[in-house]
C-alpha positions, 0 to 999 in steps of 0.5 A: 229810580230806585237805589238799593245797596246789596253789599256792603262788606269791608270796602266792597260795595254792591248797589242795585239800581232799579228804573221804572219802565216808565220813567225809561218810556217819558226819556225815550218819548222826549228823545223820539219829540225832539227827534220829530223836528229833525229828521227826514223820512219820505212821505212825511213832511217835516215836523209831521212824522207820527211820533209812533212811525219814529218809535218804529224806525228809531225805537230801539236805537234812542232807547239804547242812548237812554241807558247809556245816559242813565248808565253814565250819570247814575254812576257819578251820581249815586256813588258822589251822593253817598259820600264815597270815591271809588277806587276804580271804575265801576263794575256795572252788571246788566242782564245777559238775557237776549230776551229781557235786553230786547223787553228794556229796549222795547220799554216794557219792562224796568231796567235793572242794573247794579255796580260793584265797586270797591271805595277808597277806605278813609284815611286820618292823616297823624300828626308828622311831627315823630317822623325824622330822616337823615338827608346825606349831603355830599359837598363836591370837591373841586377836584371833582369838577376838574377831573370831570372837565377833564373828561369833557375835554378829552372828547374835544382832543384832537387825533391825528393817523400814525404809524405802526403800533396802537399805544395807550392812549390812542385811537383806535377806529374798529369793528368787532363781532362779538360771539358766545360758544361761537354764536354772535349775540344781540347788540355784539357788534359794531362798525367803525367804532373809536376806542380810546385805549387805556379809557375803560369804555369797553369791558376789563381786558378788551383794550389791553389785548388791542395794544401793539395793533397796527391798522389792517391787524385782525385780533380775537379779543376773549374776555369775560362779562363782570358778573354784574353786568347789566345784560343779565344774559351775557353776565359772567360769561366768556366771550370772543370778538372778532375785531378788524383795526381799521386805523390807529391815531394818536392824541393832540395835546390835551389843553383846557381852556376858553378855546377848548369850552368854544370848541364845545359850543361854550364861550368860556372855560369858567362857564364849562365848569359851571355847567359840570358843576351843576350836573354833578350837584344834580346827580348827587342831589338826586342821589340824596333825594332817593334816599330821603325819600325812601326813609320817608315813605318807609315811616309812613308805611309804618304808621299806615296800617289799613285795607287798601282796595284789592282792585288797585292792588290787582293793577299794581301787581300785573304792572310789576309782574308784567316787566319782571317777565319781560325782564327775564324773558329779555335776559334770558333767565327764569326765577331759578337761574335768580335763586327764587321761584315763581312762588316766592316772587309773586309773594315778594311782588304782593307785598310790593304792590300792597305797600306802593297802593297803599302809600300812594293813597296816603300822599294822595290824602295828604296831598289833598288835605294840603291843598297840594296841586299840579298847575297846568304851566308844571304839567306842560313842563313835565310834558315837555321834558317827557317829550323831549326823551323821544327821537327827534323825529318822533317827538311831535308823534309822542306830543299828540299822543299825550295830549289826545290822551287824558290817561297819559297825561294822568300818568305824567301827572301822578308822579309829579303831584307825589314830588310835590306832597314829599316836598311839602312832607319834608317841610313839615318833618326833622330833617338833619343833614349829614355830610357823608363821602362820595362811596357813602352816597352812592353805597346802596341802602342795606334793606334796598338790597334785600329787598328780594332775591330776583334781580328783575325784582331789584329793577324793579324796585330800582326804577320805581319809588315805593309810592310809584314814581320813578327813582332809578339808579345811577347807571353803570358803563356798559361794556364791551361797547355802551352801545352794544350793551344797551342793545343787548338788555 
């Protein structure tokens, strides 16, 4: 086998791969040998059928094996024995020519093939020691965890049917259709649907126009989406719904007690406000994490300056691209109704991309450098938690999906490892804490709003991490129904 580099032109590499027809002719004559003492062809006993009179039958077809193994192997092999690590799979180029295709196959003449690729560039890991965050640190409060008790123990209240007008604070069972310039929209309606007036689940305005309803009333109910709603296509627009009172009850009295934490499947008062103690520490913890994380990866983005492989970076662009459009496609907006173009965007996306691939190659040498590893328990965690995001009846579907799947189960990986790397990053950098207000914690960092003038650009952004991963915002209360709302995105 001959091996000849062709290109060599920043990480671009180009090898010419040349294998002497007889070397292809001495791997087809001991594939057709062995092939001797197993098959069965009439008219010849077994282990006595000419090696030619094979040639003949299975000629083409063993020499077709014989360059997919060579194909296969020289692959890993070359480029492993040349020092480098592609960035993705190889390119391998073989002739189009039917003619010269039929002469390889028939062993008489050499097989030329090349590949193109693209090489990890190689990246010297500086010294951590000038990279220093702040790490906002929010200490709840106990108020915090009674008012949140409180509401869990409002979904425990007890209702019982009344007479006449619906008050705030009752309960009222519905169904709406929601319509816009007289057309009902996606996701607008609902059916038997409990209202808590006065608990702003719905849309500003909705509940108010439902005090003094009675059951059997019919009421058109106009309001007007927030201009922040989360279904951009609804946004700032005026709706009416159609809505039927089906029955009106009012509220037991509210008690928050060891009864109140069995009724919810726990054994006790102090064990409800553990559990919302955990999820509000939870919530905020990754809040912190978020933003620490972002002042991470915006130092190493500054002391990273290198050409990461366009290939990658082509990858990672299409991904993004490819939600931004279904985003607008969903909301029914174009770049203009975003006060952008299609220009600015893909510019704005380019960069993007760039920043993420080139990032993702810092932690992964980081990473490697540090010994950092996913074990095989962390990713059957990982995978299980994934899993469990799934309906009840699809989970065993999406199980064997990714456990048949060597690239998903890569997908679940990679974000993993990168929590990992970050984790041993911040235990080799200045952290100082900082205790900061709730609103100071949720507020969004200035740069991460202006990060671009697309919204789907925001989203994306917003659910994932500079690297890659996963870092999505807290989500807001949908409305005029969380139901509706999510149907409607």
């Amino acid at each position: 086998m001959q091996v000849t580099e062709t290109l060599n032109s920043g990480l671009k590499r180009e090898i010419k791969i040349t294998v002497p027809a007889g070397d292809m002719e001495a791997k087809l004559m001991a594939r057709l040998s062995d092939a001797r003492n197993k098959v069965r062809i009439n008219g010849f006993r077994p282990g006595k059928v000419p090696v030619q009179h094979l040639r003949k039958v299975y000629g083409k077809s063993f020499m077709a094996e014989v360059v997919n193994e060579i194909l296969n192997d020289s692959t890993r092999s070359i480029i492993t024995g040349r020092g480098e690590k592609a960035a993705m799979q190889p390119e391998v180029i073989m002739t189009e020519d039917e003619k010269e295709a039929e002469k390889i196959l028939a062993g008489g003449t050499d097989f030329e093939f090349r590949l193109n690729y693209e090489v990890i560039p190689t990246i010297e890991i500086k010294d951590f020691s000038d990279i220093k965050v702040t790490r906002q640190v929010f200490d709840v409060p106990e108020a915090e965890i009674d008012d949140q008790v409180k509401r869990v123990a409002e979904s425990a209240r007890s209702y019982e049917p009344k007479t006449g007008k619906a008050a705030e604070g009752d309960r009222v069972s519905i169904d709406y259709v929601g319509k816009i310039d007289g057309e009902a929209f996606a996701g607008g309606a609902g059916t038997d649907q409990p209202l808590v007036l006065g608990s702003k689940e719905f849309i500003p305005g909705f509940e108010d126009q439902l005090i003094g309803t009675k059951a059997g009333d019919e009421k058109q109910v106009t309001v007007t989406f927030p201009e922040n709603y989360q279904a951009a296509h609804l946004a700032g627009k005026e709706a009416t719904f159609d809505v039927t009172v089906k029955e009106v009850s009012k509220p037991g009295e509210l008690e928050i007690n060891d009864e109140t934490a069995k009724n919810l499947g726990l054994e006790s008062l102090e064990r409800l406000r553990e559990i919302v103690r955990g999820q509000i520490e939870n919530q905020f913890g990754s809040m912190t994490r978020q933003k620490v994380k972002r002042q991470l990866l915006d130092q190493l983005d500054a002391a990273y300056s290198f050409e990461a492989p366009s290939k990658l970076i082509e990858a990672e662009f299409n991904n993004i691209w490819a939600q931004v459009t279904r985003d607008l496609e969903a909301a029914g907006r174009t770049f203009a109704d975003e006060e952008t173009t299609e220009e600015e965007a893909r510019a704005e996306y380019q960069r993007l991309a760039e920043r993420r691939v080139r990032l993702g190659l810092v932690l992964a040498e980081i990473g490697e450098k540090a010994g950092v590893t996913v074990s095989d328990e962390e990713l059957q965690r990982g995978l299980f938690e994934q899993v469990r995001r799934f309906p009840a009846n699809q989970q065993q579907e999406a199980f064997e999906f990714y456990r048949s799947n060597p690239e998903a189960l890569n997908a679940l990986r990679a974000p993993m490892f990168e929590e990992k790397v970050v984790d041993h990053l911040l235990g080799q950098i200045s952290v100082t804490d900082v205790k900061v207000s709730k609103e100071e914690l949720m507020a969004d960092d200035e740069d991460a709003e202006t990060t671009t003038k697309a919204t789907p650009a925001k989203k994306a952004e917003a659910k994932a991490s500079e690297a890659g991963d996963a870092a999505e915002e807290p989500k807001k209360k949908a409305a005029p129904k969380k139901k509706a709302a999510k149907d409607a995105e």
